[in-house]
C-alpha positions as CSV (number, residue, x, y, z in Angstrom):
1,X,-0.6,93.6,13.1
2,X,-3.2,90.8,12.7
3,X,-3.4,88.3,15.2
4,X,-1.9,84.3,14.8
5,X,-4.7,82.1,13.0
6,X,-6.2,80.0,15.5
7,X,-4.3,76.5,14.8
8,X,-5.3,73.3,17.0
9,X,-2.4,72.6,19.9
10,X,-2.1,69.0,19.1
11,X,-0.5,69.7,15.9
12,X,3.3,69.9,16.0
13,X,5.2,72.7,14.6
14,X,9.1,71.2,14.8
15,X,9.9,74.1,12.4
16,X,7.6,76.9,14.1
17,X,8.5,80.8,13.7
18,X,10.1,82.4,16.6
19,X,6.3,83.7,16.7
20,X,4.7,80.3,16.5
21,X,4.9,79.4,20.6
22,X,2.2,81.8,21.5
23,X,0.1,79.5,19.2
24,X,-2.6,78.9,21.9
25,X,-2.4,82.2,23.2
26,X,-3.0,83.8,20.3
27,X,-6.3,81.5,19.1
28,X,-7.8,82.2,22.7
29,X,-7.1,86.4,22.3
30,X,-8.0,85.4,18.4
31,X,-11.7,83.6,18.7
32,X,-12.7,86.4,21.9
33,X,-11.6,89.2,19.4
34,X,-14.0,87.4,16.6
35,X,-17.0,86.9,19.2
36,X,-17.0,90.3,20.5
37,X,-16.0,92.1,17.2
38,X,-18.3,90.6,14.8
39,X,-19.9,91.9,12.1
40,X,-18.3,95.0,13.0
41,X,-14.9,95.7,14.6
42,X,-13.7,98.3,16.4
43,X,-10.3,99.5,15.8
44,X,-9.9,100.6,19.2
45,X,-10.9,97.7,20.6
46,X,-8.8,95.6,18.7
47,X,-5.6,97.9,19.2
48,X,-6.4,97.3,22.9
49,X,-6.7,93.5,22.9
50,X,-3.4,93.5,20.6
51,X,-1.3,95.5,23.3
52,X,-2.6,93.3,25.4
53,X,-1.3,90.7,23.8
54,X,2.0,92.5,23.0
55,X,2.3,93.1,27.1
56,X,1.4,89.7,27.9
57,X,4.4,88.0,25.7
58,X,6.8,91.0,27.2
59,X,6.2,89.6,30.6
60,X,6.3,85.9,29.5
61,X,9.8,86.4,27.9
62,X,11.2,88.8,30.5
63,X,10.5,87.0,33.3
64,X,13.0,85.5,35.5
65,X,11.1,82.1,36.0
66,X,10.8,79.7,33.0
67,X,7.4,79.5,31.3
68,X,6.6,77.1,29.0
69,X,2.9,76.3,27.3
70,X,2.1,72.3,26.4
71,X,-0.6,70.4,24.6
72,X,-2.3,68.0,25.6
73,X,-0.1,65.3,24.2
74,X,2.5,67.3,26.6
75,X,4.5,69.1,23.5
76,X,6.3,72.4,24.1
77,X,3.7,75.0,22.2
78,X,6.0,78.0,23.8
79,X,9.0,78.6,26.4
80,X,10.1,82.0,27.3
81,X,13.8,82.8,26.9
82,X,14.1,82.0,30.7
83,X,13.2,78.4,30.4
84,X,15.3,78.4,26.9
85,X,18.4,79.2,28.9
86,X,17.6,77.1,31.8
87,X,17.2,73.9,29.3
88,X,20.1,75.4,26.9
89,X,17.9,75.0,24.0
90,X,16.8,77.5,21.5
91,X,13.2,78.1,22.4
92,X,12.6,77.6,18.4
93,X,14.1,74.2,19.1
94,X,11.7,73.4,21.6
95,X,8.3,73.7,19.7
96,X,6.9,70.6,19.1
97,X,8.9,68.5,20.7
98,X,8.2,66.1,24.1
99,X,10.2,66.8,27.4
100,X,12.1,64.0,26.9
101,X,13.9,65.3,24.0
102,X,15.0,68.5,25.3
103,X,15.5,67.6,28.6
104,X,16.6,63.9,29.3
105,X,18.9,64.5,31.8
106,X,15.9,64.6,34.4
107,X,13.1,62.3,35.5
108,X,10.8,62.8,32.6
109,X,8.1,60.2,33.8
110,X,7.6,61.9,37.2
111,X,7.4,65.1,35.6
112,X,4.8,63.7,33.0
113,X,2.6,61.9,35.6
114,X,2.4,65.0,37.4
115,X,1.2,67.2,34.0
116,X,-1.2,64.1,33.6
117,X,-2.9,64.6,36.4
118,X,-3.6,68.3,36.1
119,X,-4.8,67.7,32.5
120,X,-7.3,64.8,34.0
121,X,-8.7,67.0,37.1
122,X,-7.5,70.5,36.4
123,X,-6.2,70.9,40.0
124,X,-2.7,72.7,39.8
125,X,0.0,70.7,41.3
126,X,3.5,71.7,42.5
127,X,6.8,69.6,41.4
128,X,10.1,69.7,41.9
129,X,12.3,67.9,39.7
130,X,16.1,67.2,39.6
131,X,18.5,66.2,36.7
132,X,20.8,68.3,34.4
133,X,20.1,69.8,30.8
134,X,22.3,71.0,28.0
135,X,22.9,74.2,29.4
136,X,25.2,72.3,32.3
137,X,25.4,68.7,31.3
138,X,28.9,68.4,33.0
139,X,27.7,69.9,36.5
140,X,26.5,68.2,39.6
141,X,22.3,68.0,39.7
142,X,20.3,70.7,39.6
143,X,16.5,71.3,41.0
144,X,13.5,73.1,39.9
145,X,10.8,74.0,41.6
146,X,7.5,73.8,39.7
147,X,3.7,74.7,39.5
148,X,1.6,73.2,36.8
149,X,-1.6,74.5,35.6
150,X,-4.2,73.4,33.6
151,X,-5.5,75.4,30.1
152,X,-9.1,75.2,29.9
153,X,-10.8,76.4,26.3
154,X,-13.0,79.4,27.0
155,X,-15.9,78.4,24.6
156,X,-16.3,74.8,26.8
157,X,-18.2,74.8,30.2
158,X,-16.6,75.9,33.4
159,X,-15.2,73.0,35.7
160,X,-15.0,69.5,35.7
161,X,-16.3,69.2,32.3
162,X,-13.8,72.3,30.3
163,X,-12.1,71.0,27.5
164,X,-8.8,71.7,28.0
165,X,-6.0,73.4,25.6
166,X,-2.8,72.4,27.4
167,X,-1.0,73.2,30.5
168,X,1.5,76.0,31.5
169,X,4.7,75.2,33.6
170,X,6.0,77.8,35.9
171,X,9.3,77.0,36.8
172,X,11.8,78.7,38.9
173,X,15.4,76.7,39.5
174,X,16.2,76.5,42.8
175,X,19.5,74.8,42.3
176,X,21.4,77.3,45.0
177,X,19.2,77.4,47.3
178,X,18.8,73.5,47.6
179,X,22.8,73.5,47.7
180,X,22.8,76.1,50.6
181,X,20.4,73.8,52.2
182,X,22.1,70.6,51.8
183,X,25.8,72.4,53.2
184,X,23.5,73.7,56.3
185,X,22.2,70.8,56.8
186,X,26.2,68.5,56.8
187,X,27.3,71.3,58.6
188,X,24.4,71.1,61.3
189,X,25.4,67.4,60.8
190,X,29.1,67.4,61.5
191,X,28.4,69.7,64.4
192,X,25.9,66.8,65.6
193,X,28.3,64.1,65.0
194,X,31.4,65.9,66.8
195,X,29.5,66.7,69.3
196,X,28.2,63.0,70.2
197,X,32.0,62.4,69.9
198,X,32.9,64.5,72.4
199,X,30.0,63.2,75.0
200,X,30.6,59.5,73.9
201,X,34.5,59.7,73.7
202,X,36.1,62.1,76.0
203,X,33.8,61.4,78.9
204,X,35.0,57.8,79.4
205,X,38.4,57.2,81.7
206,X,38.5,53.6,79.9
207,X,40.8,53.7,76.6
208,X,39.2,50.6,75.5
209,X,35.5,52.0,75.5
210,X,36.4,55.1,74.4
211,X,38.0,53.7,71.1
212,X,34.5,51.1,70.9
213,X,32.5,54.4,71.0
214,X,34.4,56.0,68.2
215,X,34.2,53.0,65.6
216,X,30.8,52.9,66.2
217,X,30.1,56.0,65.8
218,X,32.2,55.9,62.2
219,X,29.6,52.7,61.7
220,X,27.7,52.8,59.5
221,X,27.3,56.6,59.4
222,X,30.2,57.0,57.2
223,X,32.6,53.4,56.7
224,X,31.1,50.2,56.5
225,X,34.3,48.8,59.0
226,X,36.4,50.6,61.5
227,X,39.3,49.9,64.1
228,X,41.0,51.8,66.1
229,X,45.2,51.2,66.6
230,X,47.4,52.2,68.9
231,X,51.3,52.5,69.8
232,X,52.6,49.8,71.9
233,X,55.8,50.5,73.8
234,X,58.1,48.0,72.8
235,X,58.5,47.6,69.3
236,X,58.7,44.3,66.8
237,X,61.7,42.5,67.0
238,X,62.5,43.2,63.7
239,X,63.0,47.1,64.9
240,X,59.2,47.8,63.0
241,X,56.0,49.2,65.1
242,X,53.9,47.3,67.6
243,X,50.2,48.1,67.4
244,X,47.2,46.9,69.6
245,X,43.9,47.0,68.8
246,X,41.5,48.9,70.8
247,X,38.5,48.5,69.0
248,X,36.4,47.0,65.6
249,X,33.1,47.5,63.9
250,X,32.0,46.7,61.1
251,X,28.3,46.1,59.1
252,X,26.4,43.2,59.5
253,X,27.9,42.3,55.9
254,X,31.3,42.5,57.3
255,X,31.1,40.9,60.6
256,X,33.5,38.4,60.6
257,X,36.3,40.7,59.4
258,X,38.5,40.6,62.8
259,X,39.4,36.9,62.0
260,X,41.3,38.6,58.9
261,X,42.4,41.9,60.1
262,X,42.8,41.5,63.8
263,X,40.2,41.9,66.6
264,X,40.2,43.7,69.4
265,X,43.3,42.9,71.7
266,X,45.4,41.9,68.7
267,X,48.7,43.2,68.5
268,X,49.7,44.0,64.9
269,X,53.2,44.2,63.3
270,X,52.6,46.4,60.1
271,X,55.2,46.4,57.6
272,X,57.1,49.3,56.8
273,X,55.8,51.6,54.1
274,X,52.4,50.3,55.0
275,X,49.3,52.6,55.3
276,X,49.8,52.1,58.7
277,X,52.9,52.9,59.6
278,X,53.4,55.6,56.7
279,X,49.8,57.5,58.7
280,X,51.6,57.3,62.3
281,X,55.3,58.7,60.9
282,X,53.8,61.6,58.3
283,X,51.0,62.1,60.8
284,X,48.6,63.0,57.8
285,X,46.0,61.5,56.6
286,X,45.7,58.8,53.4
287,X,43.4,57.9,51.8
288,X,43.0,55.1,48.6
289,X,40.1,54.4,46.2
290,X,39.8,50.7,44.2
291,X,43.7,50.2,44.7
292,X,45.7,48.0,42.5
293,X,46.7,44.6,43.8
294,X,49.9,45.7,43.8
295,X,49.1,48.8,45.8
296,X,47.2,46.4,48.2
297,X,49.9,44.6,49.1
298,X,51.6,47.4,50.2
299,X,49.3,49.5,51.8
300,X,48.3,46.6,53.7
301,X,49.4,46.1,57.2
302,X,50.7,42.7,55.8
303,X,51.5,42.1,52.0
304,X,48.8,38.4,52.2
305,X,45.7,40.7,53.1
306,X,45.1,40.9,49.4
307,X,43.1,37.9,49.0
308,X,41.2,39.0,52.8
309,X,40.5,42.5,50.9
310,X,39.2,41.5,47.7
311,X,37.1,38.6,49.4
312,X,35.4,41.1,51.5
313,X,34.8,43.6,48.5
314,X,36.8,46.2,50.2
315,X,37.3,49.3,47.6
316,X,38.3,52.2,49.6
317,X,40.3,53.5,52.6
318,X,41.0,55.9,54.7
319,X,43.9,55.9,57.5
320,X,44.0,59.0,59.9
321,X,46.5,59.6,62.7
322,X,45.3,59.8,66.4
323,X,47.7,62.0,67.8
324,X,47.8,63.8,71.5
325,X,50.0,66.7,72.4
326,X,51.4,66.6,69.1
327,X,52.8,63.3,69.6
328,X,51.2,60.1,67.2
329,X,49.5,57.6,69.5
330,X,47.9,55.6,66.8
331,X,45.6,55.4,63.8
332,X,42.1,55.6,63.3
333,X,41.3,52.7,60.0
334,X,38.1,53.2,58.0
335,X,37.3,51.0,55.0
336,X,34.1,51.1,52.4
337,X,32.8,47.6,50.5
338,X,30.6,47.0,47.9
339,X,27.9,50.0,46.8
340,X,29.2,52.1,49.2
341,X,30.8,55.3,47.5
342,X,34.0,56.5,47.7
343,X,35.3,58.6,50.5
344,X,35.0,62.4,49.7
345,X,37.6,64.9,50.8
346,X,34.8,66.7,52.9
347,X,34.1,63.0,55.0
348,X,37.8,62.6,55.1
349,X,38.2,66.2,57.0
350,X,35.3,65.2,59.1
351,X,37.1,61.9,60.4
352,X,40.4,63.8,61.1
353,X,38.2,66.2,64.0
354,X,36.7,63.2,64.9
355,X,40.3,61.3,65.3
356,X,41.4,64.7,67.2
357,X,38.9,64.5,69.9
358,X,39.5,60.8,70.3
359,X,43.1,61.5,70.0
360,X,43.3,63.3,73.2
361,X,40.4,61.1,74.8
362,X,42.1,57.9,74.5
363,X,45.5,59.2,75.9
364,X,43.7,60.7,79.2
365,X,42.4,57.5,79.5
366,X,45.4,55.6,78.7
367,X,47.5,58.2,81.3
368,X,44.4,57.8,83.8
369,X,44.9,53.8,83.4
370,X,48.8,54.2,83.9
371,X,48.1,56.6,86.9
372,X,45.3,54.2,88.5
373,X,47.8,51.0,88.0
374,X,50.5,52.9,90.3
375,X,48.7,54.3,92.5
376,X,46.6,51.0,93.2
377,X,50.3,49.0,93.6
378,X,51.5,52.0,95.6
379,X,48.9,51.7,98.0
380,X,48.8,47.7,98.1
381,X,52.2,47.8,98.5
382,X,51.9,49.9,101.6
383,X,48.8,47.7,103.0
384,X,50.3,44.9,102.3
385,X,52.2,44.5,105.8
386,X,50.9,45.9,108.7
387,X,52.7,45.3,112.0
388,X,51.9,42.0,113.6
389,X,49.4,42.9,116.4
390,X,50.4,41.0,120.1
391,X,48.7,37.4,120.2
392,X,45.9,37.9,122.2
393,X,44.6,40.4,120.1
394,X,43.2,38.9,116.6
395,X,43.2,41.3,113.5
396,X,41.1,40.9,109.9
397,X,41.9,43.7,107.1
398,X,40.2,43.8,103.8
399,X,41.0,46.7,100.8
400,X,38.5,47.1,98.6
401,X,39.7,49.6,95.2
402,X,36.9,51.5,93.7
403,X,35.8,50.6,89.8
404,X,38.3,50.1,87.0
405,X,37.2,54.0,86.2
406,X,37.3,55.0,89.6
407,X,40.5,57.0,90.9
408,X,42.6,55.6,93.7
409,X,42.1,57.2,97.0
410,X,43.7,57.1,100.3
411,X,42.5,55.1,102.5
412,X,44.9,53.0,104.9
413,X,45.2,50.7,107.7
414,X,47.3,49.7,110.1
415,X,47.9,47.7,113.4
416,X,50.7,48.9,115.8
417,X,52.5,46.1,118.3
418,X,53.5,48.5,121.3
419,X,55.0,47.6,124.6
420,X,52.9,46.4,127.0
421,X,50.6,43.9,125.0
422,X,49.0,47.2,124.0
423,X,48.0,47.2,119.9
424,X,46.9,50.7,118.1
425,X,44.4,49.9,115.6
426,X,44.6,52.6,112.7
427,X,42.2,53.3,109.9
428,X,42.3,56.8,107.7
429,X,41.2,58.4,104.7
430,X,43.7,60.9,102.9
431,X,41.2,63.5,100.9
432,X,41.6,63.2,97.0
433,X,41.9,60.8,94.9
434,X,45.0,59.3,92.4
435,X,48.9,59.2,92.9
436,X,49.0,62.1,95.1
437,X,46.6,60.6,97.7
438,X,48.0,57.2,97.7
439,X,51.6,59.1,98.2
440,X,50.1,61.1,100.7
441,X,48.5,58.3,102.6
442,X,52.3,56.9,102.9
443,X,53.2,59.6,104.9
444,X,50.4,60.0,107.1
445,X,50.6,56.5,108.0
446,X,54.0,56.5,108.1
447,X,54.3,59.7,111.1
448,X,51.1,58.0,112.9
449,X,52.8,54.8,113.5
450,X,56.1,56.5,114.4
451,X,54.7,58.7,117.1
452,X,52.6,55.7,118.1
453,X,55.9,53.9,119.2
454,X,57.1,56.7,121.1
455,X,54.1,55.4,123.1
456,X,51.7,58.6,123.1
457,X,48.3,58.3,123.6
458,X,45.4,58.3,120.4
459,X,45.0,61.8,121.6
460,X,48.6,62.8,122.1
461,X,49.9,60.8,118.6
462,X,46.8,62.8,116.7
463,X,48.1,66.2,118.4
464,X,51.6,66.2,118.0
465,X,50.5,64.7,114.4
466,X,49.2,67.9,113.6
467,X,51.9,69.8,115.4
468,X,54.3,68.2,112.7
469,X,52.0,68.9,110.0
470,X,51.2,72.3,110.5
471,X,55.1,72.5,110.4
472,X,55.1,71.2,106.5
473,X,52.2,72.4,105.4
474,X,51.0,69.7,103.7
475,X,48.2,69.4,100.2
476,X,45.8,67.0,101.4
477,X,44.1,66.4,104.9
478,X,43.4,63.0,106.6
479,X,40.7,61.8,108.7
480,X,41.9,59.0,110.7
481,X,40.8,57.2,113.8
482,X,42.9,55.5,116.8
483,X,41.9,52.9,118.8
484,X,44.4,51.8,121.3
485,X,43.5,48.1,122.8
486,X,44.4,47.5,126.1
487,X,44.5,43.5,127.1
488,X,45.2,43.9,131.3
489,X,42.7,46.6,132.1
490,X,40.5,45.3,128.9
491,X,39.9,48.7,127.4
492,X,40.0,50.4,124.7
493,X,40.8,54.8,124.0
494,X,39.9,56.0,121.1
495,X,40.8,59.4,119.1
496,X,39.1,60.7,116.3
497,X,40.5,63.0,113.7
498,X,37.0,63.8,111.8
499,X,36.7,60.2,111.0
500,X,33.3,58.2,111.2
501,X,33.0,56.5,114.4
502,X,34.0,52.4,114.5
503,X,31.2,49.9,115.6
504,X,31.7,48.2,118.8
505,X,30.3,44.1,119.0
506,X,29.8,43.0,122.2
507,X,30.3,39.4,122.9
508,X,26.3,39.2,123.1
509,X,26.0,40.9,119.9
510,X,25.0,44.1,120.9
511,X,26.0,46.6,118.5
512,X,26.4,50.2,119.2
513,X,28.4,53.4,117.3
514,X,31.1,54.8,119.4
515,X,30.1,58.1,120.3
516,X,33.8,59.6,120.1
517,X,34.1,63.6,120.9
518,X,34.7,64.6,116.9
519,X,38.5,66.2,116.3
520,X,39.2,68.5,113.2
521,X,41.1,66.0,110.4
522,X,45.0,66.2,110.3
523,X,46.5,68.4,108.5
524,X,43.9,71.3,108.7
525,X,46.1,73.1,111.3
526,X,43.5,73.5,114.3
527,X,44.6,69.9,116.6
528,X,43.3,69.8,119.9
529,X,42.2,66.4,119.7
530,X,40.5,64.5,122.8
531,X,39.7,60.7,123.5
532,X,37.0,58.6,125.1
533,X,38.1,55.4,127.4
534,X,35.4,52.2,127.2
535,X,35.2,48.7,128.2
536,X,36.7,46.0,125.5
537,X,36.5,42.8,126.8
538,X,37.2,39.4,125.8
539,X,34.8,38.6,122.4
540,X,34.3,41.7,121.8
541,X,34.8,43.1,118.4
542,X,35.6,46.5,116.7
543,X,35.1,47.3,113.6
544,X,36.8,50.5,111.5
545,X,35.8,51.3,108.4
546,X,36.4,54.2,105.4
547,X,33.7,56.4,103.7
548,X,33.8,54.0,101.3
549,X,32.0,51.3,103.1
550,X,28.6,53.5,104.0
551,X,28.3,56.6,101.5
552,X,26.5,56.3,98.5
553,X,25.5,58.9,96.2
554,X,21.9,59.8,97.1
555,X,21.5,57.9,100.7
556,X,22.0,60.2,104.1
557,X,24.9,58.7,106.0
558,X,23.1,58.4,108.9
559,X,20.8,55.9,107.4
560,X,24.0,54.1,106.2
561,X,24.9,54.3,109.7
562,X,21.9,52.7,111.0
563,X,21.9,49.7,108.5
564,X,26.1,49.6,109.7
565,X,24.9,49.2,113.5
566,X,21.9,46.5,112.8
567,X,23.3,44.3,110.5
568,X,23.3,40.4,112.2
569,X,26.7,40.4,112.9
570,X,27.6,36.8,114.8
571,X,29.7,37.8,117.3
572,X,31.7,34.2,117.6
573,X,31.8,34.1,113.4
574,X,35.7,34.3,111.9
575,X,36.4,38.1,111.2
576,X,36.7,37.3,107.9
577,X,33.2,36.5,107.7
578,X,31.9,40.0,109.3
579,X,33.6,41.5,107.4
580,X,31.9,40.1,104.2
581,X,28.6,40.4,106.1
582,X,28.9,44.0,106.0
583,X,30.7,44.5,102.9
584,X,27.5,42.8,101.4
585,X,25.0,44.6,103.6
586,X,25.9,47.6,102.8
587,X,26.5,46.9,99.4
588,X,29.8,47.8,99.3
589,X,32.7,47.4,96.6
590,X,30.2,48.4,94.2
591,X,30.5,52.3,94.9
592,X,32.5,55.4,93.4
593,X,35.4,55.5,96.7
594,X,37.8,52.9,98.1
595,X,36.6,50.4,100.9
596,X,39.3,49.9,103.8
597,X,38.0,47.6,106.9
598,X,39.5,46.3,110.3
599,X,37.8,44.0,112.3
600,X,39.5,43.0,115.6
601,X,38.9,40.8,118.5
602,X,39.9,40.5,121.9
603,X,41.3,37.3,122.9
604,X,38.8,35.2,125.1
């Protein structure tokens, strides 16, 4: 078999024998054959170089990456069967022709530029290119992966100056790959994004916030506007559904969108067979892409949002139900304007988790609000009317709830009227926070003032306290401290059930801790409680106080202590006013626990 005539590579061949692609490969193996054979050849020689040319072309069309061989004026001179497939055109079909008229389904002037350049320096260069071909032209993109290399004719010098022949393309798809990729990486994605939910959303106590951190975390990453709606108890009057609105976000383009569709706060009435109200009683998601005007008006919460919609350039929807326990507590509203695409089932599935997790976030929130409202009117309720105190003893109380966020505790006060012109001054501290404590608290201040008008002592209320107690066993233990004010022999005993010790303001202004021997708090079934006798005369003040007022996360309570004992309290100032002068002082009202003071003065 004689080799292919040696024919230039910038001539096309449109009509080429399945033979004529190797065109350049056979004039290279064609002019070394005539230089080293010539005048005389030798037949084993040339059998050689032809099974080396038959071997060569086995590999090219066997191999599993695409291999194609262009001129210089970037025309297909051969593709293997590979690249054939990949391109689905004949590989007769492809000699002659320019890339762009076999495959114009991908970007033929990047992929040109790049061959350019390896023809004009010779440097290889890799490339990966994305498009479809006529193998596939119905499928999504595909992507290859490939490496371009410059044909240099032998006979011309080595480097910079080689004429070249043409190029050969390498070119391996890596279409499944790139899609494996792409599904790691949304998946790593969604994992990402449901996992800044759950820190964002269910860490919050506030149903507001939490429902502001969900919409924008839906914004921009995947709606251009987003509310979040939820179930008010008493519905319309027309019998329909009462929504409020927790939160909206929107884009920068939107901004302005809550004057149409209700900002946050606004209590919404959506008709019935609305998107709304249809996604809180199927509890399913739904979703609508460039609806009708008709189907706008009603989907729409109200049937005159049609012109607010199409003004805004709203094309797409997507309504998902917040639910919690099962039962629907609103619905989570995502919309999509302008060039944005269409929602895809994949984002849709995504927002339902996300709606999940902010389902069961918002009701905690919304219980914990509930809780913290009742507890907090419990408590005030119970605070709200201590005994009168006898007339020559003057009282000041001031309850200070922790944050919004914060759980109610159990802190109480009281003053006790007893025979005598005696008056029991009582602060305490049930342990825990929320309903419980503030229920708790009721008691315990309920069976101290009791036994204090049997007319025990601090010591003997605190011990037969705990006698009673260790009777009922009760959840939660109390600290409290007694200080029983004595306006004839102008003294004052004090009992201490683990409780921090009150501050004593002499009518000088000398301020000192009273060191009180320490009891066990109630209701940890130990008692034996003792108390300490001092001098209370007239202008002096005590002052009893909760945790709340000294400890703060990261200070030692003794230093608290120390700031408590040398603030400038006036001794002749209103009570009111110490009070605020230690409230401020220490900073308090401002921390994670309650705040209960008593201030009270002896009569001069």
């Amino acid at each position: 078999m004689a080799p292919d005539q040696p024919r230039s590579p910038e001539s096309p061949s449109p009509t080429a024998s399945a033979a004529a692609p190797l065109t350049v490969l056979s004039h290279t193996a064609a002019q070394k054959l005539a230089d080293t054979l010539t005048p005389a050849p030798d037949p084993a020689l040339l059998d050689l170089l032809l099974t080396d040319y038959r071997l060569l072309r086995q590999i090219l069309d066997r191999a599993t990456v695409g291999v194609a061989v262009l001129d210089t004026q970037l025309r297909y001179r051969y593709v293997n069967s590979t690249l054939a497939a990949m391109n689905g055109v004949s590989a007769e079909q492809h000699i002659g022709r320019q890339i762009a008229e076999v495959v114009p389904g991908i970007d033929v002037a990047a992929a040109e530029e790049a061959l350019r350049a390896v023809l004009a320096d010779g440097v290889p260069r890799l490339h990966t290119v994305e498009g479809t071909t006529a193998s596939d032209p119905a499928t999504e993109s595909r992507w290859w992966h490939n490496a371009y290399h410059r044909l240099d004719d032998p006979r011309s010098p080595e480097g910079p100056n080689a004429e070249p022949l043409g190029l050969v393309a390498v070119i391996l798809e890596i279409t499944e790959d790139r899609r494996i990729r792409q599904a790691l990486d949304g998946a790593r994605t969604r994992l990402a994004l449901l996992d800044e939910a759950a820190t964002r959303i269910t860490t919050t106590l506030d149903a507001e916030q939490a429902a502001q951190e969900l919409t924008r975390l839906l914004v921009p990453r995947l709606a251009d506007a987003a509310a979040v709606d939820v179930l008010e108890p008493t519905p319309h009057d027309n019998g329909g559904l009462t929504m409020r609105r927790l939160s909206l976000s929107t884009t920068p383009e939107l901004v302005g969108a809550g004057r149409y569709f209700g900002a946050a706060g606004a209590l919404l009435h959506p008709q019935p067979g609305s998107a709304l109200a249809s996604c809180v009683t199927g509890q399913a998601p739904i979703v609508f892409s460039h609806p009708t005007d008709e189907e706008v008006r009603r989907l729409a919460t109200t049937s005159h949002r049609l012109t607010w919609y199409r003004r805004l350039g709203l094309h797409s929807a997507v309504f998902v139900p917040l639910t919690a326990g099962g039962a629907p507590i609103g619905v989570v509203s995502l919309g999509r304007a302008g060039s944005s695409p269409e929602f895809t089932a994949d984002e849709v599935e995504l927002i339902s988790e996300l709606a999940d997790r902010a389902g069961s976030g918002i009701s905690n929130a919304q219980r914990y609000a509930h809780e913290h409202e009742s507890a907090l009117a419990l408590q005030r309720a119970l605070l709200a009317e201590p005994m009168t105190p006898h007339p020559n003893i003057e009282c000041a109380l001031r309850y200070l709830p922790a944050g919004a966020t914060a759980e109610v505790g159990g802190d109480w006060y009281d003053t006790v009227a007893l025979p005598g012109g005696h008056t029991l001054l009582v602060v305490g501290d049930v342990m825990g926070h929320g309903l419980d404590a503030a229920a708790a608290m009721s008691e315990y201040r309920s069976l101290v003032r009791a036994l204090a008008l049997q007319r025990r002592s601090p010591a003997g209320i605190l011990n037969e306290a705990e006698r009673i107690l260790d009777a009922l066993t009760p959840e939660r233990v109390a600290t409290c401290v007694l200080a029983l004010v004595d306006p004839v022999k102008l003294h004052t005993t004090f009992a201490t059930a683990g409780h921090l010790p009150p501050l004593h303001l002499t009518d000088d202004g000398t301020a000192q801790l009273v060191d009180l021997p320490i009891g066990p708090p109630l209701g940890a079934g130990v008692g034996g409680y003792q108390q300490l006798t001092l001098p209370f005369g007239p202008g002096a003040t005590l002052l009893l106080y909760t945790d709340g007022l000294i400890e703060r996360r990261g200070t030692d309570i003794e230093d608290s202590l120390t700031t408590l004992r040398n603030l400038p309290l006036d001794p002749t100032a209103p009570l009111e006013h110490l009070i605020d002068t230690a409230l401020t002082g220490l900073a308090a009202g401002h921390g994670e626990d309650d705040v209960a003071v008593l201030a009270a003065r002896l009569a001069r």
